[in-house]
Backbone as CSV, one residue per row, in Angstrom:
resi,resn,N_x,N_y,N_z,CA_x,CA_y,CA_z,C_x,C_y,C_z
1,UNK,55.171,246.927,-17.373,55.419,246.474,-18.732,56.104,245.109,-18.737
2,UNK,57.028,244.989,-18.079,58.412,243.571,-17.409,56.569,242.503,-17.601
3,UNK,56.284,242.854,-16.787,55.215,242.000,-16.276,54.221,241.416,-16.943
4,UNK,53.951,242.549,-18.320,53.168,242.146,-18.793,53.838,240.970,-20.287
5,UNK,54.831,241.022,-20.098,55.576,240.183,-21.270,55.807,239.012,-20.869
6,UNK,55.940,238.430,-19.280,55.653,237.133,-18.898,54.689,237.150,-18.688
7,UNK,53.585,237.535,-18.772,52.500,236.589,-18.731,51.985,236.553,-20.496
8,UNK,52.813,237.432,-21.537,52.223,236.984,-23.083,53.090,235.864,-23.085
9,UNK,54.726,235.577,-22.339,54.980,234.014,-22.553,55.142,232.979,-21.922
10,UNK,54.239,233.190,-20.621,53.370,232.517,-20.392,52.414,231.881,-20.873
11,UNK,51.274,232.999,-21.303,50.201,232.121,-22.419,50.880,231.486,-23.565
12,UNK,51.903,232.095,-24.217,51.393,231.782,-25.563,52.662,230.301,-25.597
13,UNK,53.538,229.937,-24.086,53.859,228.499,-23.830,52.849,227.726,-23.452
14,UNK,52.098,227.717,-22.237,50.685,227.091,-22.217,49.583,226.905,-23.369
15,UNK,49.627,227.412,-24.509,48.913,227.451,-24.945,49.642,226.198,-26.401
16,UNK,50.859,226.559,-26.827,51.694,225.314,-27.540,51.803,224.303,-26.387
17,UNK,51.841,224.012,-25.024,51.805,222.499,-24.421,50.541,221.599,-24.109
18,UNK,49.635,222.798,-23.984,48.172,222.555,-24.376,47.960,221.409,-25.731
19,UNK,48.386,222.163,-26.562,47.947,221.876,-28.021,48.853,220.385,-28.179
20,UNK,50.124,220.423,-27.585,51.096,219.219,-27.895,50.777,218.151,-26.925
21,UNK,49.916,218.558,-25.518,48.915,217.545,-25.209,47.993,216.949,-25.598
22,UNK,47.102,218.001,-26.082,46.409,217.328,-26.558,46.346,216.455,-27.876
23,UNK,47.439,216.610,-28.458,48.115,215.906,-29.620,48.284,214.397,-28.907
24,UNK,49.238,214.551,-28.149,49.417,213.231,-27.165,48.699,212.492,-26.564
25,UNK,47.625,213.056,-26.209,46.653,212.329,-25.882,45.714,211.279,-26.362
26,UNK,46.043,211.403,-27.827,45.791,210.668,-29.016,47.066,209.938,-29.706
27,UNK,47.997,210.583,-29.995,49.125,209.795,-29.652,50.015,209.163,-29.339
28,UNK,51.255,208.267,-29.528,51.885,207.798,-28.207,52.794,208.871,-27.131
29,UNK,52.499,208.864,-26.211,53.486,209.728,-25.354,52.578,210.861,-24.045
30,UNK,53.222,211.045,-23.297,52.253,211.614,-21.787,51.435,212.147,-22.341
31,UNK,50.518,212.773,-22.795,49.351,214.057,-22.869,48.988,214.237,-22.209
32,UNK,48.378,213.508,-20.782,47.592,214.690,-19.397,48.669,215.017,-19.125
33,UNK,49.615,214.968,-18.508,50.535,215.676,-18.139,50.233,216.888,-18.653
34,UNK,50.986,216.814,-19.631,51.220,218.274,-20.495,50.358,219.263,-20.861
35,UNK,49.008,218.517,-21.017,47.592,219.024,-20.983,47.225,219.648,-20.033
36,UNK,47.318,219.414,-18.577,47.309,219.705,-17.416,48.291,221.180,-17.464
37,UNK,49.729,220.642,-17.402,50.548,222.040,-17.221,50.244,222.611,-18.486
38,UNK,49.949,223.118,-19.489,49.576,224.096,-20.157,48.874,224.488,-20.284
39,UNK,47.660,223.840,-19.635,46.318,224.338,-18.941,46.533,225.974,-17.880
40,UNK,47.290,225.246,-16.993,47.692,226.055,-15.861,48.486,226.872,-16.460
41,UNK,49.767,227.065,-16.946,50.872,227.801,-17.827,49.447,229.086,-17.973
42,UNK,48.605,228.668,-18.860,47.664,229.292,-19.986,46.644,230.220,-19.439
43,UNK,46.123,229.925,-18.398,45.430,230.577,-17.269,46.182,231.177,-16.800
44,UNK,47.694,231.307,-16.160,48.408,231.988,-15.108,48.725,233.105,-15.766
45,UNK,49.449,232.692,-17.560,49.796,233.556,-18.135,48.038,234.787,-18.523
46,UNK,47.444,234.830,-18.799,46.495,234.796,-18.816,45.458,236.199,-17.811
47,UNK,45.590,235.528,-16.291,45.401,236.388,-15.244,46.103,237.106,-15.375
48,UNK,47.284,236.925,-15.512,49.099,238.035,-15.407,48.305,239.052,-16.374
49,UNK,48.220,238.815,-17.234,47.787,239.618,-18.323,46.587,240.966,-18.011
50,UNK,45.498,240.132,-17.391,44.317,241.273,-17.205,44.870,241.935,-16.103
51,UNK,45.465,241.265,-14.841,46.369,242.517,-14.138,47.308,243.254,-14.073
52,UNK,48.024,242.946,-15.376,48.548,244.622,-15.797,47.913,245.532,-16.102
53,UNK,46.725,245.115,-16.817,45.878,245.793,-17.832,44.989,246.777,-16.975
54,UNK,44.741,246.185,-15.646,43.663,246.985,-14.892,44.364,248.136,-14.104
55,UNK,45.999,247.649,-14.340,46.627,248.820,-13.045,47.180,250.021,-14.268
C-alpha cells in the first residue's frame, strides 16, 4: 500500500513538471530540463503503480 502512494506522487509530480515544462519551453525559463525530469518522475511513478497492482 506504502508503495503504492509514492508512485501516485510520483506521477501526479511528474506530471505538474511535465506540464510547467512544457509551459517553459515556450516561455522564458529552462523547459527541457524540467520536461525531461517529469517525463521520467511520470513514467517511474507510473511503473511503481502497475507493480503494486500486479502483486
Amino acid at each position: 500500500m506504502f508503495e503504492r502512494r509514492i508512485g501516485t506522487v510520483l506521477a501526479a509530480a511528474g506530471a505538474l513538471l511535465a506540464l510547467a515544462g512544457a509551459a517553459m519551453y515556450l516561455l522564458p525559463g529552462p523547459g527541457l530540463p524540467f520536461l525531461v525530469i517529469g517525463l521520467a518522475a511520470l513514467i517511474t511513478g507510473l511503473v511503481v503503480i502497475a507493480a503494486t497492482r500486479r502483486t
